[in-house]
C-alpha positions in Angstrom: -75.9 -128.1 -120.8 -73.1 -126.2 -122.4 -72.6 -122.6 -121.1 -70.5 -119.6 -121.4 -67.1 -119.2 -119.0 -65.8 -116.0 -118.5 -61.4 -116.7 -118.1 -58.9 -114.7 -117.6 -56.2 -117.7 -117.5 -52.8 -115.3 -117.2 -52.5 -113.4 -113.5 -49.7 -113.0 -111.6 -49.7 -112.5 -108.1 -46.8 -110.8 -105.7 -44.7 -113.5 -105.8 -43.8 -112.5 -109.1 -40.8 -110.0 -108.7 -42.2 -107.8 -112.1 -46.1 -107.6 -110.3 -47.4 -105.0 -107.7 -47.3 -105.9 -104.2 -50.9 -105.6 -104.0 -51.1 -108.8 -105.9 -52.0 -110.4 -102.5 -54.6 -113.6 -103.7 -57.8 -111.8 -101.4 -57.4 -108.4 -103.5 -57.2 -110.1 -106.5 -60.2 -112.8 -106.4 -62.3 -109.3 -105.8 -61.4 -107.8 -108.4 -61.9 -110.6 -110.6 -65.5 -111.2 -108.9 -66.2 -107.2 -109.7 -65.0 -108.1 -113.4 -67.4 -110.4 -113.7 -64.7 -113.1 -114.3 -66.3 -116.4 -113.7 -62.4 -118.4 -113.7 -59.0 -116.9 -113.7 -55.2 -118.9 -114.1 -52.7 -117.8 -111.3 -49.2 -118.1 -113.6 -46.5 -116.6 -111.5 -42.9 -116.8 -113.1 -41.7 -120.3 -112.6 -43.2 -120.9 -109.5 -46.5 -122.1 -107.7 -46.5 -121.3 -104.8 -49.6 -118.7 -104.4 -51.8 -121.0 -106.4 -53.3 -122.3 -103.4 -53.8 -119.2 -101.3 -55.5 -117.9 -104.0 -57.7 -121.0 -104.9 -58.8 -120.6 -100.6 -59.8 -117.4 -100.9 -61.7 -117.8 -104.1 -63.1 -120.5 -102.8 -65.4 -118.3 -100.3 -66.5 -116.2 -103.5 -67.5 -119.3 -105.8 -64.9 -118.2 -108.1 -62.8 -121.1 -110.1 -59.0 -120.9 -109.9 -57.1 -122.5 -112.5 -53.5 -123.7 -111.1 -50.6 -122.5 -113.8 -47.5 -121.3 -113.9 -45.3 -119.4 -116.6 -42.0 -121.0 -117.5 -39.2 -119.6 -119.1 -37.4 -121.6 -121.8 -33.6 -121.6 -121.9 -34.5 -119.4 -125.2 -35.9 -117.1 -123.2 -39.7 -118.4 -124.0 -42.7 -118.0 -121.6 -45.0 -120.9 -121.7 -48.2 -121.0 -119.8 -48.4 -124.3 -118.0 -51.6 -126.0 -116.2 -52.5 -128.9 -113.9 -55.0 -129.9 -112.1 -53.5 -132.7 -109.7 -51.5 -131.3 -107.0 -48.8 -134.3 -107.5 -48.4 -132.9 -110.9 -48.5 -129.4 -110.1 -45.5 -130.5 -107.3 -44.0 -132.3 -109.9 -43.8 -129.5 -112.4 -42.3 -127.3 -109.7 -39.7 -129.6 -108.8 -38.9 -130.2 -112.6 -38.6 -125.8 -112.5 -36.7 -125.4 -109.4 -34.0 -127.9 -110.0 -33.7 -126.3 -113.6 -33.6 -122.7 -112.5 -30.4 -121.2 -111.1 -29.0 -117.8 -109.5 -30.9 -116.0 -106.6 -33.0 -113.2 -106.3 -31.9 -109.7 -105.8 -34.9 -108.3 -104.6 -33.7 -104.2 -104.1 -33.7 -104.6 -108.5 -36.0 -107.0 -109.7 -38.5 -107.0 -107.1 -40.0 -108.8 -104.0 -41.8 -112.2 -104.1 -43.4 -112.6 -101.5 -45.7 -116.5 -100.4 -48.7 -115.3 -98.7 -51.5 -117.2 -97.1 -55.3 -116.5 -98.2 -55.6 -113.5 -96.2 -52.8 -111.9 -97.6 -50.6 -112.5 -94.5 -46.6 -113.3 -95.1 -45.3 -116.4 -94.8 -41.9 -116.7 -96.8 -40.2 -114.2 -99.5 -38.9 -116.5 -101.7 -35.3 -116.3 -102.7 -34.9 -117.9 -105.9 -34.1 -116.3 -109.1 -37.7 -116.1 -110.7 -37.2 -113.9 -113.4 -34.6 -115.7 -115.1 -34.5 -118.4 -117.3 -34.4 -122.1 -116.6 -32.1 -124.5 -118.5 -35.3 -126.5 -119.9 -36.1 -125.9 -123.7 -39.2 -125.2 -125.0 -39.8 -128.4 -126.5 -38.5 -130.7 -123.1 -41.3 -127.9 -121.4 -44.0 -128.9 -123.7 -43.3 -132.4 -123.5 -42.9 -132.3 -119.4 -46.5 -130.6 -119.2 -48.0 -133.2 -121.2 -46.4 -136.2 -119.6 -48.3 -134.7 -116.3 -51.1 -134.1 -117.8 -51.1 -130.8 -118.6 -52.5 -128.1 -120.7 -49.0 -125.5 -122.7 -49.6 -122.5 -124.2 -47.2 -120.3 -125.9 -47.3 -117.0 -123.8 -48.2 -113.4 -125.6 -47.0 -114.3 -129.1 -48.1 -111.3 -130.5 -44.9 -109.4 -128.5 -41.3 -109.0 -129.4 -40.0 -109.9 -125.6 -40.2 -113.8 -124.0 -42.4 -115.1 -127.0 -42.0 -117.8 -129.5 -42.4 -115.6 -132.7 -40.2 -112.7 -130.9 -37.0 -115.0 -130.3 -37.6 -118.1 -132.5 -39.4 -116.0 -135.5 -41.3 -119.0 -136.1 -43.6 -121.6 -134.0 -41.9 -125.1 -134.6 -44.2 -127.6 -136.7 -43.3 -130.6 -134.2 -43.9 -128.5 -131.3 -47.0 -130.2 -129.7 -48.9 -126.7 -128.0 -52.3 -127.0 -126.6 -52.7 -123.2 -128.4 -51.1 -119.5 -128.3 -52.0 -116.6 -126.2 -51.7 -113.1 -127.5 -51.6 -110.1 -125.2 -54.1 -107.3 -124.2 -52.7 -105.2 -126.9 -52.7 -107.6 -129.9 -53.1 -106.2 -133.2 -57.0 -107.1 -134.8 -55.6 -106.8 -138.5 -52.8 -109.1 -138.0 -55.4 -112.2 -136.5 -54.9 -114.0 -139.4 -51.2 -114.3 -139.3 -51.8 -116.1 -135.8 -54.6 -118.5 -137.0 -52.3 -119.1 -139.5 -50.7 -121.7 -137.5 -53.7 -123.8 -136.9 -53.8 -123.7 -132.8 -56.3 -122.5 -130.9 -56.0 -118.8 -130.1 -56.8 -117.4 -126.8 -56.1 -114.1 -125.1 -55.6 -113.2 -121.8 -54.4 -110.2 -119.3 -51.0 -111.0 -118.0 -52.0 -109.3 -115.2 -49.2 -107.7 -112.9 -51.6 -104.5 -111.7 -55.5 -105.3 -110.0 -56.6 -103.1 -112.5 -55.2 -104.8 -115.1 -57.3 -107.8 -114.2 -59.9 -108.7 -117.0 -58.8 -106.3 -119.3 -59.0 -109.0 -121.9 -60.8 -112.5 -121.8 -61.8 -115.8 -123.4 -65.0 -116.8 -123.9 -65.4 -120.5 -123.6 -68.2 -122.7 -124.3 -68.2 -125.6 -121.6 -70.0 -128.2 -119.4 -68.4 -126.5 -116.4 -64.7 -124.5 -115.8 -62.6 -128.0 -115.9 -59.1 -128.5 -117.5 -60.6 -131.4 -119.3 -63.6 -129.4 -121.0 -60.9 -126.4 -122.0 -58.6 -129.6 -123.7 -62.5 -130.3 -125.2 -62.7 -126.6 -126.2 -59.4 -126.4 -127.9 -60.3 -129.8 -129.9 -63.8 -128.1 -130.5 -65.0 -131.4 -128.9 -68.7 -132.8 -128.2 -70.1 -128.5 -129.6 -67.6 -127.0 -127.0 -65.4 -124.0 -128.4 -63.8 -120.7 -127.4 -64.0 -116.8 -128.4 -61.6 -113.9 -127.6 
């Protein structure tokens, strides 16, 4: 029986360099659970390696955790990425790392800190996360789906790190799962998105706890699986999706 699945798919934790150190994966799985969230998407900048302390301490609150990450293009485009093997979610960061140069500088762009469940430190990391990798957006798209995942053009609805902000246009032979727009997209400018015939969803970009939730997708599934959300975007077998 089909039900209704309350995602917020875009949350970064404190290992992004741009997010509050309060990000920690215990603070935000309750704050999710007091949003009512029913699923959320951990998508640090180019890197995943909070995705499974937070899918740990989620797992004690029977609250789904979608593994993701946001990758910067070479053109200076965010795409949401998501797995759910952990040889392809490896595979993905290996692909990232060995793309991504320059290291962190942590007194100006931030800490980012790898914590276990509880919040405890384990490693700062020391790579350059905020920049850019040397991948394009089209060798990104095509690299999620050869592992299996699910891309998503990040908050095209804003001028900075989106597809319609630095390539004014969303290429025809790009192969995207769908678009996300931001918290603060514009209702009377809807169209112009479903214009491009993806999928539309919307989702926080959380970098704040309160932040968390602000804005959601409503899908219709079977249960909070990637393979009923690639259902949902296909509007597969009654399945479907409302922001």
């Amino acid at each position: 029986m089909l039900k209704h699945f309350r995602m917020d798919l875009h949350i970064h934790t404190c290992l992004s360099p741009c997010a509050d150190l309060e990000m920690l994966p215990g603070a935000l799985v309750k704050e999710a659970k007091n949003k009512k969230l029913d699923a959320i998407g951990i998508c640090d900048h180019n890197s995943m390696e909070n995705v499974a302390a937070v899918k740990k301490a989620a797992s004690k609150e029977g609250l789904c955790v979608f593994a993701g990450i946001e990758i910067t293009s070479a053109e200076e485009v965010h795409i949401l990425a998501f797995f759910d093997e952990n040889a392809a979610q490896d595979k993905m960061q290996d692909i990232v790392y060995n793309n991504l140069s320059g290291k962190n500088d942590a007194d100006f762009f931030g800490e980012q800190l790898v914590t276990d469940e509880n919040g405890r430190l384990i490693s700062s990391n020391e790579k350059l996360l905020i920049g850019s990798t040397s991948l394009k957006v089209e060798e990104i798209v095509h690299t999620v789906h050869d592992l299996g995942g699910l891309a998503i053009a990040s908050h095209i609805d804003r001028e900075s790190f989106s597809i319609l902000g630095h390539l004014g246009f969303i290429p025809r032979q790009l192969a995207l799962d769908a678009v996300e727009l931001s918290a603060n997209y514009e209702l009377e400018k809807l169209g112009d998105y479903e214009s491009y015939g993806l999928p539309i969803v919307a989702f926080s970009d959380a970098h704040f706890l309160s932040d968390i939730g602000r804005i959601c997708t409503d899908f219709l599934l079977d249960e909070p699986t990637l393979p009923e959300i690639k259902m949902a975007f296909k509007g597969a077998g009654g399945r479907g999706l409302s922001i």
